[in-house]
C-alpha positions in Angstrom: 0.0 0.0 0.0 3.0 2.4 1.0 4.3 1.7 -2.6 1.3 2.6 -4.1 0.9 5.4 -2.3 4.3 6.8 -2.7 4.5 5.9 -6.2 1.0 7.6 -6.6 1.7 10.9 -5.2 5.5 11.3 -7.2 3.9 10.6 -10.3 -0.1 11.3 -10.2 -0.6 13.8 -7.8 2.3 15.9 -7.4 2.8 16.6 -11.3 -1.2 17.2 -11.4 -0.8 19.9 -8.6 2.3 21.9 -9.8 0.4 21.9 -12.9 -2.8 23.3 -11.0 -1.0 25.7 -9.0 1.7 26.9 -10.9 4.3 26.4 -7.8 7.1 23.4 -7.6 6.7 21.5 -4.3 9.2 22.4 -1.8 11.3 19.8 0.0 12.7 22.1 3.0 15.5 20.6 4.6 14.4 16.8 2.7 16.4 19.1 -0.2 19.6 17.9 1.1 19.0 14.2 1.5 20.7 13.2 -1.5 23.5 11.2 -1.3 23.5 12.6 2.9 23.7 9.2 4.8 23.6 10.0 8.4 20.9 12.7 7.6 19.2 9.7 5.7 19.0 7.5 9.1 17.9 10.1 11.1 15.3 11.0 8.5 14.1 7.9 8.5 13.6 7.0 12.4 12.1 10.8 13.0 10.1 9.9 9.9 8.6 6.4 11.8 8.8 8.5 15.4 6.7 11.6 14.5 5.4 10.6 11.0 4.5 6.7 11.5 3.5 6.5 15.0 2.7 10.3 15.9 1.1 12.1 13.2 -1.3 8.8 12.9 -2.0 8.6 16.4 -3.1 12.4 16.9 -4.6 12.5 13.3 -6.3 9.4 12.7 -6.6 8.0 16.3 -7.6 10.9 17.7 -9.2 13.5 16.1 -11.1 11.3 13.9 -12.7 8.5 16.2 -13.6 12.0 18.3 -14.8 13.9 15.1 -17.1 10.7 13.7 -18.4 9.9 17.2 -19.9 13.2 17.7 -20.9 13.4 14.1 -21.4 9.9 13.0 -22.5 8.2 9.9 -20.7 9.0 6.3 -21.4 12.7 6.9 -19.3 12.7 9.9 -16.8 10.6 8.3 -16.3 12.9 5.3 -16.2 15.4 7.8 -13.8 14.2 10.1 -11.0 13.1 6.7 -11.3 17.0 5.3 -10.2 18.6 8.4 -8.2 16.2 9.8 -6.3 16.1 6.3 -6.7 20.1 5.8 -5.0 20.4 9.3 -2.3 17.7 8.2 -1.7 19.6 5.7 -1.6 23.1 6.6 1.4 21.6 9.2 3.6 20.5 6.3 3.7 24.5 4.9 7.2 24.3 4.3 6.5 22.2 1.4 4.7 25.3 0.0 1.3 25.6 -1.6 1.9 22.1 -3.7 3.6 20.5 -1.0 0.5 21.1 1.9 -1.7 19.9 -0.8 -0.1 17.1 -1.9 0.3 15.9 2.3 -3.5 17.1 2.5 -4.4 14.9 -0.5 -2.1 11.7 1.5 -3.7 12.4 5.0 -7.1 12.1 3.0 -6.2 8.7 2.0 -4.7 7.9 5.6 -8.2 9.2 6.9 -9.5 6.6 4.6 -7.7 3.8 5.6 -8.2 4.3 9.0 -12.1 4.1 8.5 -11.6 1.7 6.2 -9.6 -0.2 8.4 -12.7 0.1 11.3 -10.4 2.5 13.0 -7.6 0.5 13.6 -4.4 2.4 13.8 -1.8 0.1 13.5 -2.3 -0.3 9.4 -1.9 3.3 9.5 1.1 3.7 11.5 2.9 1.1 8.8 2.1 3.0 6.1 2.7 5.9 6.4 6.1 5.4 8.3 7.0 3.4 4.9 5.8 6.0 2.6 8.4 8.3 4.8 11.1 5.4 4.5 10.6 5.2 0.7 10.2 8.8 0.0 13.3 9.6 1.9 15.2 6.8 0.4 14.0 8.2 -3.2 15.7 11.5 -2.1 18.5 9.9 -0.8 19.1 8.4 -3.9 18.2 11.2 -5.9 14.6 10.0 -7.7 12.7 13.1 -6.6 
Protein backbone atom coordinates (compact mmCIF):
# COMPACT_ATOMS: atom_id res chain seq x y z
CA UNK A 1 0.00 0.00 0.00
CA UNK A 2 2.96 2.45 0.97
CA UNK A 3 4.26 1.74 -2.59
CA UNK A 4 1.35 2.55 -4.15
CA UNK A 5 0.88 5.44 -2.31
CA UNK A 6 4.27 6.78 -2.67
CA UNK A 7 4.46 5.91 -6.18
CA UNK A 8 1.05 7.63 -6.60
CA UNK A 9 1.68 10.94 -5.22
CA UNK A 10 5.51 11.32 -7.22
CA UNK A 11 3.95 10.65 -10.33
CA UNK A 12 -0.10 11.31 -10.17
CA UNK A 13 -0.64 13.85 -7.77
CA UNK A 14 2.33 15.88 -7.40
CA UNK A 15 2.83 16.60 -11.34
CA UNK A 16 -1.25 17.18 -11.42
CA UNK A 17 -0.84 19.88 -8.56
CA UNK A 18 2.34 21.90 -9.76
CA UNK A 19 0.42 21.95 -12.89
CA UNK A 20 -2.78 23.30 -11.05
CA UNK A 21 -1.01 25.68 -9.04
CA UNK A 22 1.72 26.91 -10.95
CA UNK A 23 4.26 26.38 -7.81
CA UNK A 24 7.07 23.43 -7.59
CA UNK A 25 6.71 21.50 -4.33
CA UNK A 26 9.25 22.42 -1.79
CA UNK A 27 11.31 19.83 -0.04
CA UNK A 28 12.72 22.14 2.95
CA UNK A 29 15.47 20.62 4.61
CA UNK A 30 14.42 16.83 2.73
CA UNK A 31 16.42 19.05 -0.22
CA UNK A 32 19.56 17.86 1.10
CA UNK A 33 19.01 14.20 1.52
CA UNK A 34 20.69 13.23 -1.49
CA UNK A 35 23.47 11.16 -1.29
CA UNK A 36 23.54 12.57 2.87
CA UNK A 37 23.72 9.16 4.82
CA UNK A 38 23.64 9.96 8.38
CA UNK A 39 20.91 12.71 7.55
CA UNK A 40 19.21 9.69 5.66
CA UNK A 41 18.97 7.53 9.09
CA UNK A 42 17.88 10.13 11.08
CA UNK A 43 15.31 11.00 8.52
CA UNK A 44 14.06 7.94 8.53
CA UNK A 45 13.64 7.02 12.36
CA UNK A 46 12.07 10.83 13.00
CA UNK A 47 10.11 9.88 9.91
CA UNK A 48 8.63 6.37 11.80
CA UNK A 49 8.78 8.47 15.43
CA UNK A 50 6.71 11.64 14.50
CA UNK A 51 5.35 10.57 11.00
CA UNK A 52 4.51 6.65 11.51
CA UNK A 53 3.52 6.53 14.98
CA UNK A 54 2.70 10.29 15.94
CA UNK A 55 1.09 12.10 13.15
CA UNK A 56 -1.32 8.83 12.93
CA UNK A 57 -2.00 8.61 16.41
CA UNK A 58 -3.07 12.40 16.91
CA UNK A 59 -4.58 12.47 13.30
CA UNK A 60 -6.32 9.41 12.73
CA UNK A 61 -6.59 7.95 16.32
CA UNK A 62 -7.63 10.93 17.68
CA UNK A 63 -9.15 13.50 16.07
CA UNK A 64 -11.10 11.27 13.86
CA UNK A 65 -12.72 8.53 16.20
CA UNK A 66 -13.60 12.04 18.31
CA UNK A 67 -14.84 13.87 15.15
CA UNK A 68 -17.08 10.75 13.65
CA UNK A 69 -18.43 9.91 17.21
CA UNK A 70 -19.94 13.16 17.67
CA UNK A 71 -20.86 13.39 14.13
CA UNK A 72 -21.42 9.85 13.02
CA UNK A 73 -22.50 8.17 9.92
CA UNK A 74 -20.73 9.04 6.34
CA UNK A 75 -21.38 12.68 6.93
CA UNK A 76 -19.35 12.70 9.87
CA UNK A 77 -16.83 10.58 8.32
CA UNK A 78 -16.26 12.88 5.25
CA UNK A 79 -16.22 15.37 7.78
CA UNK A 80 -13.81 14.25 10.06
CA UNK A 81 -11.01 13.09 6.73
CA UNK A 82 -11.34 16.95 5.33
CA UNK A 83 -10.22 18.61 8.43
CA UNK A 84 -8.20 16.20 9.77
CA UNK A 85 -6.31 16.06 6.35
CA UNK A 86 -6.70 20.15 5.85
CA UNK A 87 -5.03 20.41 9.29
CA UNK A 88 -2.32 17.75 8.17
CA UNK A 89 -1.67 19.64 5.65
CA UNK A 90 -1.64 23.11 6.60
CA UNK A 91 1.40 21.57 9.22
CA UNK A 92 3.59 20.51 6.35
CA UNK A 93 3.71 24.46 4.87
CA UNK A 94 7.17 24.31 4.35
CA UNK A 95 6.55 22.21 1.37
CA UNK A 96 4.66 25.33 -0.04
CA UNK A 97 1.28 25.56 -1.60
CA UNK A 98 1.95 22.10 -3.73
CA UNK A 99 3.64 20.50 -0.96
CA UNK A 100 0.49 21.09 1.87
CA UNK A 101 -1.68 19.92 -0.79
CA UNK A 102 -0.09 17.07 -1.91
CA UNK A 103 0.34 15.92 2.32
CA UNK A 104 -3.49 17.10 2.53
CA UNK A 105 -4.38 14.91 -0.46
CA UNK A 106 -2.07 11.68 1.49
CA UNK A 107 -3.70 12.39 4.97
CA UNK A 108 -7.13 12.11 3.03
CA UNK A 109 -6.18 8.69 2.04
CA UNK A 110 -4.66 7.90 5.56
CA UNK A 111 -8.18 9.18 6.94
CA UNK A 112 -9.53 6.64 4.63
CA UNK A 113 -7.71 3.81 5.61
CA UNK A 114 -8.18 4.35 8.97
CA UNK A 115 -12.14 4.13 8.51
CA UNK A 116 -11.59 1.65 6.16
CA UNK A 117 -9.57 -0.16 8.37
CA UNK A 118 -12.71 0.14 11.28
CA UNK A 119 -10.40 2.45 12.99
CA UNK A 120 -7.59 0.47 13.62
CA UNK A 121 -4.43 2.43 13.77
CA UNK A 122 -1.77 0.07 13.49
CA UNK A 123 -2.34 -0.27 9.38
CA UNK A 124 -1.86 3.31 9.47
CA UNK A 125 1.14 3.71 11.46
CA UNK A 126 2.87 1.10 8.79
CA UNK A 127 2.11 2.98 6.12
CA UNK A 128 2.75 5.94 6.44
CA UNK A 129 6.11 5.38 8.33
CA UNK A 130 6.98 3.41 4.95
CA UNK A 131 5.79 6.05 2.64
CA UNK A 132 8.36 8.32 4.82
CA UNK A 133 11.10 5.43 4.50
CA UNK A 134 10.64 5.18 0.69
CA UNK A 135 10.23 8.82 0.04
CA UNK A 136 13.29 9.61 1.88
CA UNK A 137 15.18 6.81 0.44
CA UNK A 138 13.99 8.15 -3.19
CA UNK A 139 15.66 11.52 -2.08
CA UNK A 140 18.53 9.93 -0.84
CA UNK A 141 19.15 8.44 -3.92
CA UNK A 142 18.20 11.24 -5.90
CA UNK A 143 14.61 10.01 -7.70
CA UNK A 144 12.66 13.07 -6.61
Amino acid sequence: MAIVLVLTSYFLFLPTLEFLTGVPHKLGVFGQLKGNTQLLFTSIAIGWIIGGLTEEIIFRGFFISKITNILPGKTGAIISVLITSTIFGYLHSYQGITGQLLIGTIGAILGGIYLMNNKRIILNIFIHGFVNTISMLMLYWGYV
